[in-house]
BAVOKE-943879 format. One record per atom (N, C-alpha, C, O): residue in three letters; x, y, z. Coordinates in steps of 0.1 Angstrom, whole numbers, plus 5000, padded with zeros to 4 digits. Example, Ala and Ser with C-alpha at 12.3 -4.5 7.8 and 13.67 -1.06 7.14 Angstrom:
BAVOKE-943879
ALA513249435078ALA512349555078ALA513249675078ALA514249675085SER512849785071SER513749895071SER512950005079SER513450115080
//
This chain:
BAVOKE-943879
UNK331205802916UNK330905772930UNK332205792938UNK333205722936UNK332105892946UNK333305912957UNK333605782968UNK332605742974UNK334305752970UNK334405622976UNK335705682989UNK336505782988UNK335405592999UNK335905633014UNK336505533019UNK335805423019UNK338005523025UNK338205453032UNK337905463047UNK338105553055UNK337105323049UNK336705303062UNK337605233069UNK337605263081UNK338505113066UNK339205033072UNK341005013071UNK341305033059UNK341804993077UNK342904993070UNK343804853076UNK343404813087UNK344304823073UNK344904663078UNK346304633070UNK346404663058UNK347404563077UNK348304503067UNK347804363065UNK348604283060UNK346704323068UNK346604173066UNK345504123056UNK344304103059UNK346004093046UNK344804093037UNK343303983039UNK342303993033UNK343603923047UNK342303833048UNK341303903061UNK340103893064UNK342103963064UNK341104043079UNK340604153070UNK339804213077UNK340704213060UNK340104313051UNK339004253041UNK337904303038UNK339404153038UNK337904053030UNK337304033039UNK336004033038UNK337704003051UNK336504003061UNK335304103064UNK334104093066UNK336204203064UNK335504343067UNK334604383054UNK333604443056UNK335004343040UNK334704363032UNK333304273031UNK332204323028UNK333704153033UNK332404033034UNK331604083046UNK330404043045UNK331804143053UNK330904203063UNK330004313062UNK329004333068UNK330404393053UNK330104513051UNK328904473037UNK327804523038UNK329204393028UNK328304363021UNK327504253021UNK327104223010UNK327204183028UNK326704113040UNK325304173044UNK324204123043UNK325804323049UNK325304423058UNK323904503043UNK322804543045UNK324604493028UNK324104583021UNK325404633013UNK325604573002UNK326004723017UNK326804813015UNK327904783005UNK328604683006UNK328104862995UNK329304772984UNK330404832989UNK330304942996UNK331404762987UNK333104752997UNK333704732986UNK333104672977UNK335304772985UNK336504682975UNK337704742982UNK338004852985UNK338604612984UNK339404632988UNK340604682979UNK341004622969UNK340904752983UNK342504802974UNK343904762979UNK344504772989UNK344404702967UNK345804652970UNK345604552972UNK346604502977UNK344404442969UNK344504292971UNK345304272956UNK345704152955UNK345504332948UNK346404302935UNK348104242937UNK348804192929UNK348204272950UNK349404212955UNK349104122959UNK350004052957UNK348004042966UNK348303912966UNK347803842959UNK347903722961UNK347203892947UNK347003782939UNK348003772925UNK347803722914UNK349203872929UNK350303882922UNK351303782928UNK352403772923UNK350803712941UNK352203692945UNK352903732960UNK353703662966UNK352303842964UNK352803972973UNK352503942985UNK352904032993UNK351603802992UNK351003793003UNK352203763015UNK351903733026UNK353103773011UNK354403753021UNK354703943023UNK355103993033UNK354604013012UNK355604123010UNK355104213029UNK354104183037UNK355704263031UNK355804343046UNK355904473036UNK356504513026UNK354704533047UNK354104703038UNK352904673031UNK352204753026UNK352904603031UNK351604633015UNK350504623028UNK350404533037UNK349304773026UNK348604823035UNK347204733024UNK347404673013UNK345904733031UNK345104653024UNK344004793027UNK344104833039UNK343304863020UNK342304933023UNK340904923023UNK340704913011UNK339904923030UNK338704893023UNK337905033023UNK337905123031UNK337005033011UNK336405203005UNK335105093005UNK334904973003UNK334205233007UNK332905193009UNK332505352998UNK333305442997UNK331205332992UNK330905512990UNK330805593003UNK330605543014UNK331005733000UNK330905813006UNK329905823016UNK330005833028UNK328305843005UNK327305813014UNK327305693023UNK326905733034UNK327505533025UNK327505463033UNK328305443046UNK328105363056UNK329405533044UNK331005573055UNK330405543067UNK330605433073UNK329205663073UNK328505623084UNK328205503089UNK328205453101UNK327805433076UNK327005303086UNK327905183085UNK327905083093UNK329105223072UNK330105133071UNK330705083086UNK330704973091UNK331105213091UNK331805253102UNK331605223113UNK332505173120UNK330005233116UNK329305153124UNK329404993125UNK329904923134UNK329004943115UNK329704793116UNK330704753120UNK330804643127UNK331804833117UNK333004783116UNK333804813133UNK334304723140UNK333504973136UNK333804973152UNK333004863158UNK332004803155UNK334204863172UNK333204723184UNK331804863190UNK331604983191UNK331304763192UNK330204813202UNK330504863216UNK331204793223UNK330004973219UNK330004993237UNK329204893245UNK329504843256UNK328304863239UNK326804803248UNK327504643247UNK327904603236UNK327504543260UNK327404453258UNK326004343252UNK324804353255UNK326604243245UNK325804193233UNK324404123242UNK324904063252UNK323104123242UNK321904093244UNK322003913243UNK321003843245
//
C-alpha cells in the first residue's frame, strides 16, 4: 500500500488530531516520527510530525483536513 503524506506539522499533538480526524472520518492515518516523542523528544526543535493516509484516500484525506470556503450551515 502506497501511503501519502497529507499533513505536515512540528507539533505532535495537532497531528494525532488530524490523525483522529481522519479516522474518525473512515480513513486509516499514521503518524510518522511520533517515535520521538515517545522516546523522549517532545521538547526536541525540528522533529517534523507527518501524517500518510493511502494513496487512494489523499483526496478525501485532504478534503477534511483543508478549511472550508463555504461558511458552516
Amino acid at each position: 500500500m502506497d501511503m501519502v503524506t497529507v499533513f505536515r506539522t512540528f507539533n505532535s499533538v495537532e497531528a494525532q488530531v488530524i490523525r483522529g480526524r481522519l479516522e474518525a472520518a473512515g480513513l486509516f492515518a499514521r503518524v510518522r516520527n511520533e517515535q520521538s516523542v515517545l522516546a523522549g523528544g517532545a521538547g526536541i526543535a525540528g522533529v517534523e510530525y507527518l501524517v500518510d493516509v493511502p494513496e487512494a484516500e489523499a483526496a478525501a484525506a485532504r478534503a477534511l483536513i483543508e478549511p472550508s470556503d463555504s461558511p458552516a450551515a
